[in-house]
N, C-alpha and C positions, 0 to 999 in steps of 0.2 A: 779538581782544582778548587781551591776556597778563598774565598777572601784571608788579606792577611791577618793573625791577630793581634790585637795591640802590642804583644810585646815585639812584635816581627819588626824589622827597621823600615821604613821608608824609602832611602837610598842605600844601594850599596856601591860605591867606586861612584861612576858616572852612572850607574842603570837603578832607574825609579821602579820602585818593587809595586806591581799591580794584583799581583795573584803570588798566592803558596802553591806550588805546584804539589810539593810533598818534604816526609823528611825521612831519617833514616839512621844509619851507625856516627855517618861523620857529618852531618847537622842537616841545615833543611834546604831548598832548593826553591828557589821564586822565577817566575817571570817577570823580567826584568827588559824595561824598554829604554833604550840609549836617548842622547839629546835631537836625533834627525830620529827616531821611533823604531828603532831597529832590534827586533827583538831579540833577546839571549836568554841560556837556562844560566841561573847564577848561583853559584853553590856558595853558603856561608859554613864554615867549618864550626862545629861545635868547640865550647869553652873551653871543655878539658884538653882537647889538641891543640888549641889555642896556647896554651901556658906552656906546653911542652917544648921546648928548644929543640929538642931529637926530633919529633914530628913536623916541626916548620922547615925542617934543613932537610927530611928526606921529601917531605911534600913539596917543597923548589927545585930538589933533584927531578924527579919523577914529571913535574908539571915542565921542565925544562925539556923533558923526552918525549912528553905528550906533544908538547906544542910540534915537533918534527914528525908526528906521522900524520897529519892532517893530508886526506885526498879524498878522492870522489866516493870514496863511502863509511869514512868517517867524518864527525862532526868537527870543526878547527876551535882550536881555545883563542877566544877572540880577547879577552883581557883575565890577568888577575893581580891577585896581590897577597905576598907570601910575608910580609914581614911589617904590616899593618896591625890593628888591636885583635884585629878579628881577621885570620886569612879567608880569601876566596878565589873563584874563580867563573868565569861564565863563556859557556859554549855553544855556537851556535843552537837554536832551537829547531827542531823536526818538526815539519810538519807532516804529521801523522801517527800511527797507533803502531804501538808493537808485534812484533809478532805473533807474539802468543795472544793476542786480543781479536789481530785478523783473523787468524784461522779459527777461534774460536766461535765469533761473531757472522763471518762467513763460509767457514768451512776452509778445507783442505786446498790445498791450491797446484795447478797440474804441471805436468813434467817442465813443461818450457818456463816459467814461472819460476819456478825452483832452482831451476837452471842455472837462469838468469840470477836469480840472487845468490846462489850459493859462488857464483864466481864474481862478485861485488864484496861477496862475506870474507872470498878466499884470499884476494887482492890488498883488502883492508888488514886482515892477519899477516900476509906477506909484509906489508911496511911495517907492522906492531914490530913483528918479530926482528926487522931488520936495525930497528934501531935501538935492542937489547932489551925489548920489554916482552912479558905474555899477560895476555889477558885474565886467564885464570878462573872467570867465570863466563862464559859465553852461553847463550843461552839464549829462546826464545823472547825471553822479557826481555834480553840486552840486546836485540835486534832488531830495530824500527824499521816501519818501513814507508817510504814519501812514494812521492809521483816517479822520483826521479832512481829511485831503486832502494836497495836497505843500506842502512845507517848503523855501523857496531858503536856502541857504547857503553861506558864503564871500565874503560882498560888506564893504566901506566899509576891513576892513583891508587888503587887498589893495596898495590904494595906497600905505599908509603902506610896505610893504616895498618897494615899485616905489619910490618916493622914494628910500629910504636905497638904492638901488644905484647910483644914480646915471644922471645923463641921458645922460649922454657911452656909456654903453653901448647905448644905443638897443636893448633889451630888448623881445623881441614879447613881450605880456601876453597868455595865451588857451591854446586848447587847441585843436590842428589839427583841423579836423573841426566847429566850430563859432566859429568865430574868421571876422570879417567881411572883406570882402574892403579892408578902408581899415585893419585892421588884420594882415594880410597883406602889405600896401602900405608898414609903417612908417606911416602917417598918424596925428594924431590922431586916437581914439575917444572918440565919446559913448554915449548912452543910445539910439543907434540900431545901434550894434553888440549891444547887451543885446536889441534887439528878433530880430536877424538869427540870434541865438546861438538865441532863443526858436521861433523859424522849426525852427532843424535837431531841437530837443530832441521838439518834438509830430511831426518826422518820426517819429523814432528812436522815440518811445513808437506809433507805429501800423503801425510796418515792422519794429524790430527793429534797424534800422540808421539812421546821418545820409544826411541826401542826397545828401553829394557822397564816399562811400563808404568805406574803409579801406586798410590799407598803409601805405609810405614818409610821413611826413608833408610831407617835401615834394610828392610827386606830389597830397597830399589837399589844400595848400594849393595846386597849379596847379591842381586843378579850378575852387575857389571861385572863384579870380582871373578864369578865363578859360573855363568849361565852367556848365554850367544844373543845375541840381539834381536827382536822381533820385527824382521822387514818384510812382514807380509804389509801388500799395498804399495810396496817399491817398485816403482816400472823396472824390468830387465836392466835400460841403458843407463839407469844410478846406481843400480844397485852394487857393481864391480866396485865405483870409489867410494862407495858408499861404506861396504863391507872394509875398505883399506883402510878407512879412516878409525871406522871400532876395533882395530886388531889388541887384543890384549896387552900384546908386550909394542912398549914403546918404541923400541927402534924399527921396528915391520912398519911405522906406519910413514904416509907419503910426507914431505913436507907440503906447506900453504903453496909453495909456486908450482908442486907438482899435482897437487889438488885441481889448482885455479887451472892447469894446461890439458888434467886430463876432462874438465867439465865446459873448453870451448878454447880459452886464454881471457886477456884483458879484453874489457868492453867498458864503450861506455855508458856515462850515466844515460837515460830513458830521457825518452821529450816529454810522454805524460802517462799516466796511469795506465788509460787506455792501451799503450804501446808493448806493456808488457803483462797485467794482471786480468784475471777474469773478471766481467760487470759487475758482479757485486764487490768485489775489494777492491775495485777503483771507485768505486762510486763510493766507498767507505772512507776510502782517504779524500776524493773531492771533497766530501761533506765535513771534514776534519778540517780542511783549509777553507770553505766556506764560513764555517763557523769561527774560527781563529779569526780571519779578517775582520767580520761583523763585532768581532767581543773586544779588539784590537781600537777600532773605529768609536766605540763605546766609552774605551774607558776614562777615568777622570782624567782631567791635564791636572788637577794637583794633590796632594793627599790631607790636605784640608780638613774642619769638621764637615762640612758639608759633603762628603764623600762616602760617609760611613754608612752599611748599609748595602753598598751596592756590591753585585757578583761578576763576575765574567763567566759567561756560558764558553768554555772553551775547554771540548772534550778532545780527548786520545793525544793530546801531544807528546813529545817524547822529549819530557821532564825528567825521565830516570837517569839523569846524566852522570857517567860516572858509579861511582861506587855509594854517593850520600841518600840514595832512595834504597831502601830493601827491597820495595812494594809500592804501585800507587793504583790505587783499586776505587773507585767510587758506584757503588751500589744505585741501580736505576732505583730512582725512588719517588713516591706518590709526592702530591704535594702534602704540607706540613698540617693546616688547617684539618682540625677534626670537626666534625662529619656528625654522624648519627641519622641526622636524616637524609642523607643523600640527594640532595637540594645544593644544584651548584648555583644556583642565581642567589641562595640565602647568603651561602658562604662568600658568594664575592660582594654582597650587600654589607658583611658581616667584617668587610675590610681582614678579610685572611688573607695572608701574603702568600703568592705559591711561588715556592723553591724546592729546587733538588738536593741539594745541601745546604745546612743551616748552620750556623759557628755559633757553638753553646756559650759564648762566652759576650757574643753580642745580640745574638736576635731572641732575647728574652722580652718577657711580659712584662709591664709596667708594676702592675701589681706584685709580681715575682721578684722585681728589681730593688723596689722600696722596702718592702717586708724583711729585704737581708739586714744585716747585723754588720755596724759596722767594721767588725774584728769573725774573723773566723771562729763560729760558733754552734759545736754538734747542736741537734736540734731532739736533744734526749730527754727531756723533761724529769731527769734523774734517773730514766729509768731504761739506759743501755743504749748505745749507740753503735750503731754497724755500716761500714764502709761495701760500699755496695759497685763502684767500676769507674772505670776513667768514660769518657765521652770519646767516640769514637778516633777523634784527630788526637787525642791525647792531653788535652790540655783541660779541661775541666774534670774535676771527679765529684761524682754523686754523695753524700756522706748524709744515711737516714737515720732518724731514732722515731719516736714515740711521736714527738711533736712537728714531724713532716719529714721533707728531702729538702738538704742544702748542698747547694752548687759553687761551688769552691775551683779559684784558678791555683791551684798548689802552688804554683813556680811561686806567683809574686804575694802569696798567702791573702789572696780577698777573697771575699766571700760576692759572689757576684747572684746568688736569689737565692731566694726562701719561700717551697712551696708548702704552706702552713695545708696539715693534715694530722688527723689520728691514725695512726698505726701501730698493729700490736707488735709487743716488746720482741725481737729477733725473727720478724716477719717480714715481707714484702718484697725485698729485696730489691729496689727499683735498678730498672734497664733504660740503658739509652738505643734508640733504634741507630741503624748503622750509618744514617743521615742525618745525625744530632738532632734531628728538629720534633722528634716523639719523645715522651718518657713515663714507664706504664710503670707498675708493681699489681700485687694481689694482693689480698685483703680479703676481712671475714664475709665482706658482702659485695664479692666483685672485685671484678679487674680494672683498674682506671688504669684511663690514657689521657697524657697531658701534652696538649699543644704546648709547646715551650714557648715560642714567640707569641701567638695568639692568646695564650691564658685559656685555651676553652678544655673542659675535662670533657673526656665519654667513659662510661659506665658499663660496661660490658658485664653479663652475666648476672646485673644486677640482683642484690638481695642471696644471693648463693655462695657460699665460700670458697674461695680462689687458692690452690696450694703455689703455682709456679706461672709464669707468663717466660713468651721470647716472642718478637718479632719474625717474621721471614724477611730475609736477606735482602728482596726487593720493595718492605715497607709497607707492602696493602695490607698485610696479616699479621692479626696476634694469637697466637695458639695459648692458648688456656686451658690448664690442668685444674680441674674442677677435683675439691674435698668436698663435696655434698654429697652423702648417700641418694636422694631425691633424683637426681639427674642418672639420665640412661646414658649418657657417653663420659667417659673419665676424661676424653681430649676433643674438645671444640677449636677449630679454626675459626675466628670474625672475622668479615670484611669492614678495614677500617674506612671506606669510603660510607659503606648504608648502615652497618651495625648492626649486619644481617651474618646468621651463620652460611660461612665455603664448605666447610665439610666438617665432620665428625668421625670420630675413631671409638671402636670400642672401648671399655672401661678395661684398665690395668689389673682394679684390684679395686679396695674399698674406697680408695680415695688417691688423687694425685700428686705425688709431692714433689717432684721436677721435671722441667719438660727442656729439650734442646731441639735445634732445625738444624739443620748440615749445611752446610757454608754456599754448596746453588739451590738450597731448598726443597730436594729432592727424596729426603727424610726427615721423621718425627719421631724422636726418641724420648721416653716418658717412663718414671718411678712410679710405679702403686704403693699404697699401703700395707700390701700384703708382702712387700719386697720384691715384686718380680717388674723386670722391663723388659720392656716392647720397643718395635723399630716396625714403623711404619713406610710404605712405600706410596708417597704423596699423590703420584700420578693415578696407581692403582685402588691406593686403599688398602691393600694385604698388607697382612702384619707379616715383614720377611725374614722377624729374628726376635728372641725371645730369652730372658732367661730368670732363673726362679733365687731366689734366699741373696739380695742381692742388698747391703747395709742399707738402711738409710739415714743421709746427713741432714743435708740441707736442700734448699730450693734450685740451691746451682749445681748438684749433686753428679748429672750427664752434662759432657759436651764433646762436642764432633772436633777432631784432630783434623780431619779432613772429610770427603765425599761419604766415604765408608768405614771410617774407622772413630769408633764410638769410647772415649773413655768413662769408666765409672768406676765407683768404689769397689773399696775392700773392708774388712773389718780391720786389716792391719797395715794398708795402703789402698791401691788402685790399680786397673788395670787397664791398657789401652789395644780393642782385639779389631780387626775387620772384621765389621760383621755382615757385609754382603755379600760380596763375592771369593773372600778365601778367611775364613773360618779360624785358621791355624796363623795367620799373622798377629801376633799379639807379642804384647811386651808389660810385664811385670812389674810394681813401683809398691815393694812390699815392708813394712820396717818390721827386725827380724828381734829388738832389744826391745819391747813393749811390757813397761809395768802393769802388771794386773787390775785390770780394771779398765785400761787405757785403751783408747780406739780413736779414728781418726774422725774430726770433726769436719774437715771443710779441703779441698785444693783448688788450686787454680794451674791452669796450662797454660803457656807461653810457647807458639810457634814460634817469635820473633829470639826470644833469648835459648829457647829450645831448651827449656826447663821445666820440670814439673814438680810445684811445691804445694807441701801437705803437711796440716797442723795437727797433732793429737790432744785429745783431754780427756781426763779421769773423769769431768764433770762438771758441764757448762756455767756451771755456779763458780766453778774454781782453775780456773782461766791460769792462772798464777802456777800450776802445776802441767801447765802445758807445755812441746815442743813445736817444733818443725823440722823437717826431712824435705832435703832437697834433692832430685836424681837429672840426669841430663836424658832428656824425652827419647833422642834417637839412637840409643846406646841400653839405655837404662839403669846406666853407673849410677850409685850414689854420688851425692858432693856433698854432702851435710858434712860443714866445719867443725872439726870437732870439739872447737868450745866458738861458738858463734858473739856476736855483741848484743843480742836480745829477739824475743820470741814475739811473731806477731799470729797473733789467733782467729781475728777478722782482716782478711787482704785482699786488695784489688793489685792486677796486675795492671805495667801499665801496656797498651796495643804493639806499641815496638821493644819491648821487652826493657826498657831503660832503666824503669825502679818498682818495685813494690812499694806499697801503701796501706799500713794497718793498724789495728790497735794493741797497742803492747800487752803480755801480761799482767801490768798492773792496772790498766785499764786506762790510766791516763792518759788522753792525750794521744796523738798518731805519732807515727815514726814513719820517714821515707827512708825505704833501705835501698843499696845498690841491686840489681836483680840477679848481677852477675856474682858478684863478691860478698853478697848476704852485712854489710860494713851500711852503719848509719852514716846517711848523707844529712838528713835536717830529723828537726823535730818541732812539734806544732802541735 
């Protein structure tokens, strides 16, 4: 949850916007408190559906059908407005954490528990389906869970935006891993892929995991297709409807009312945690509604200048309302204020503000703030300019040259700081930490790290040449990929609290030139010099994978698709392989038409739009002689258009797959492309 950003509205209808819960395909979603304080998740629809006339008439069908399945374990559509500048809608709020946050957070949860939910899940399904709707994506993320039992959401609008994409795209609707095997298939889906979906969720709440496992999502989708489901860890007395529920062919399987009759019948909602979950995941959601009340009680009564600034501490709600969140994920993370010497009386002497999330777009430095320009202005000194990533919410992008890192709100084209530095010419590459509130790069003599809000830098590695930096996931660490012959380890982990080394990994090769962390932190994957990479195993220390003649691009060279699956180059693409625990999962992203001479420069991955795009050059000099090859990541179809509207050669993606951001071939000037449709949206 973040404060909202300027450009986010104030009111929407009658509910005053206090927090951005998150956002997503069809806009963003706020918490939103009525005129008696009543809270609501509020969906504002993004622009483009906006304007669409097709989209507001199937969006008032659909929200017409939602409003009729409102009961005890769905959430009720408490207002909206479909024919207003901007549609919305807003729905009750949960108080409490999804499911796949529970079990993840606390673990596995036991037979009676499961029980009980899956016949609150079953119940809610039984109304979807009776009043002509299916859900379509059902899933641990889309099943909250309160005091009072789980909460399905994300159903009826779903379709209205599957409509407006159109049919000619034959769009899989689902989520790999619980997605039916007739939806797998391309086939029409009914209300018996919602049952199938209902099958993997009471896996996943009694194991920990779905049955047919994790990884590549294509390989998760060849299971369901063609492999049995994995229910070891399913008591005996689930496992009968459990097995009905994943039966391959759609009509074997039971409907939602015979589901909900054979796991007890109707029940009702719970008095309180205690009554139905084990201590720790009641005490998870008490402290979910603890918290909410207190941040509730906090917030401003107006949106004022004098309000700016302030957060609401209010974790695990269930914000995902609907289908307009993809994701809402907030990384536990250190406080912002750097450190070095590990002196917490200095730092709070020192007026560092501690937060867990910081919004790059306000809690900048004074200094940071004035030094910007007042027109958006690379910071190249003539001498190249390279676009370097969006800030974690998406709304600010990094864009470094020679003569520092400027921080740019793209939407509304300002330049909101200017951190004045030397930096060599297509070096550094700066990152933002997953908290916006850090932002490091490497350099000839060291890793800096820069408090954004505080202005203070740390110097890591000082006086040594830095090939790559990345964060870990939870923000105490910068892993540092050292180019010094001098130094005995090629990958140094800091503690950004003391600015002391956590560990050390052996040397790759003669020097380091990218390093990536796997998305819970649990590997380090790192370029030498010599071309070979290493996959480190955090906890241990063993290097669990390895491999030799492997190109080298750039700084961004590796990055982790997931837990285990590590993409990196090719000479004439890229590939994306598991490399811990099955070897032979990999998927190809190769260009087969490459003029001599030609080889790829740079990619970037995109889970969110589930693309993977890659730039070639004959020779970083002559940029102008460049392409791009786009492939869709879980497939590994090409889509490269075969006459595109222009080549960008330095690109940031942006975190929900919206747009790309780069610098064209001619070098002038950026271009925002669509990420889907590769089609200029602006220029700047």
């Amino acid at each position: 949850m973040q404060q909202p950003a300027p450009n986010d509205p104030k009111q929407v209808g009658h509910y005053r916007v206090v927090a951005l819960l998150g956002s997503g395909g069809m806009g963003r979603v706020y918490l939103g408190l009525d005129p008696s304080g009543f809270p609501a998740a509020v969906k504002v629809v993004r622009a483009e559906y906006a304007y669409d006339p097709g989209f507001r008439e199937r969006f008032a069908r659909e929200l017409e059908l939602a409003q009729r399945v409102y009961g005890n374990y769905t959430p009720r559509v408490l207002s909206a407005d479909t024919s207003g500048q901007t549609p919305w809608l807003a729905t009750e709020y949960v108080m409490g954490p999804s499911l796949q946050d529970l079990v993840q957070d606390t673990g596995a949860l036991p037979e009676d528990a499961v029980r009980f939910m899956g016949r609150g899940i079953a119940q809610a399904l039984e109304r979807v389906h009776a009043t002509g709707l299916v859900h379509r994506d059902l899933k641990p993320g889309n099943v909250m869970v309160s005091a009072a039992g789980p909460q399905v959401i994300d159903f009826g609008i779903a379709r209205a935006m599957e409509d407006s994409q159109g049919a000619e795209e034959e769009r899989i609707i689902g989520t790999p891993g619980y997605m039916a095997p007739e939806a797998v298939d391309g086939e029409e889906t009914g209300p018996a892929a919602d049952v199938f979906a209902l099958g993997g969720v009471l896996v996943h709440a009694l194991t920990g995991s779905g049955p047919f496992g994790d990884g590549h999502p294509s390989a998760v989708l060849y299971r369901i297709s063609n492999l049995e489901p994995d229910l070891e860890g399913v008591p005996a007395s689930l496992r009968g409807v459990i097995t009905a529920c994943l039966e391959k062919d759609p009509t074997r399987r039971p409907n939602a009312a015979q589901v909900l009759q054979a796991l007890g019948g109707p029940t009702a909602p719970a008095a309180s945690t205690a009554e139905w979950l084990p201590p720790a995941a009641a005490a998870r959601i008490d402290g979910v509604a603890r918290e909410y009340e207190t941040a509730v009680r906090s917030a401003p009564l107006s949106t004022g200048k004098g309000t700016r600034g302030r957060r609401l501490m209010i974790v695990g709600a269930a914000a995902a309302a609907l289908v307009m969140v993809a994701g809402i994920g907030v990384w536990a993370a250190r406080d912002a204020g750097l450190i070095g010497s590990g002196d917490a009386a200095s730092e709070e002497e020192a007026g560092i503000p501690e937060r867990d999330v910081c919004d790059p777009s306000e809690h900048l430095a004074p200094e940071y703030t004035e030094a910007a320009n007042e027109e958006m202005t690379p910071p190249n000194n003539d001498d190249g300019v390279f676009v370097t990533g969006f800030s974690s919410d998406g709304e600010v992008l990094a864009v470094a040259g020679t003569g520092g890192v400027a921080l740019w709100d793209w939407r509304e084209q300002e330049e909101l700081a200017l951190i004045e530095a030397e930096i060599a010419p297509l070096a550094g590459h700066p990152v933002f930490s997953s908290n916006d509130c850090l932002l490091a790069y490497a350099s000839d003599d060291g890793a800096y790290v820069y408090s954004l809000e505080s202005g203070e830098v740390a110097v890591l590695a000082e006086g040594h040449e830095v090939g790559a930096v990345a964060f870990t996931p939870d923000n105490a660490q910068l892993v540092v990929g050292n180019r010094d012959f001098q130094l005995e380890s090629g990958v140094v982990v800091y503690d950004l609290e003391t600015g002391g080394v956590a560990a050390a990994y052996s040397e790759v090769g003669s020097t380091i030139d990218s390093v990536a962390v796997s998305p819970e932190g649990r590997y380090i994957a790192a370029q030498g010099g010599l071309s070979r990479v290493s996959v480190w195993d955090t906890e241990t220390g063993e290097e669990v994978a390895s491999a030799e003649d492997i190109p080298r691009t750039n700084p961004r060279a590796l990055s982790f698709a997931d837990e285990e699956t590590l993409v990196y180059p090719d000479v004439n693409g890229l590939h994306s392989q598991n490399v811990i625990s099955d070897t032979s999962r990999s998927t190809s992203f190769i260009a087969e038409d490459l003029d001599e001479g030609m080889s790829m420069y740079d990619y970037r991955y995109s889970v969110e739009a589930d693309r993977v795009y890659a730039t070639y050059l004959t020779s970083i000099r002559e940029p102008e002689n460049g392409f791009m090859k786009v492939w869709e990541y879980s497939t590994g179809e090409e889509l490269t258009a075969e006459s595109d509207e222009g080549y960008l050669w330095e690109i940031a993606v942006h975190p929900e797959g919206e747009v790309i951001i780069g610098v064209p071939a001619t070098g002038n000037g950026m271009w925002v492309v669509d990420a889907q449709e590769l089609r200029i949206i602006d220029r700047f």
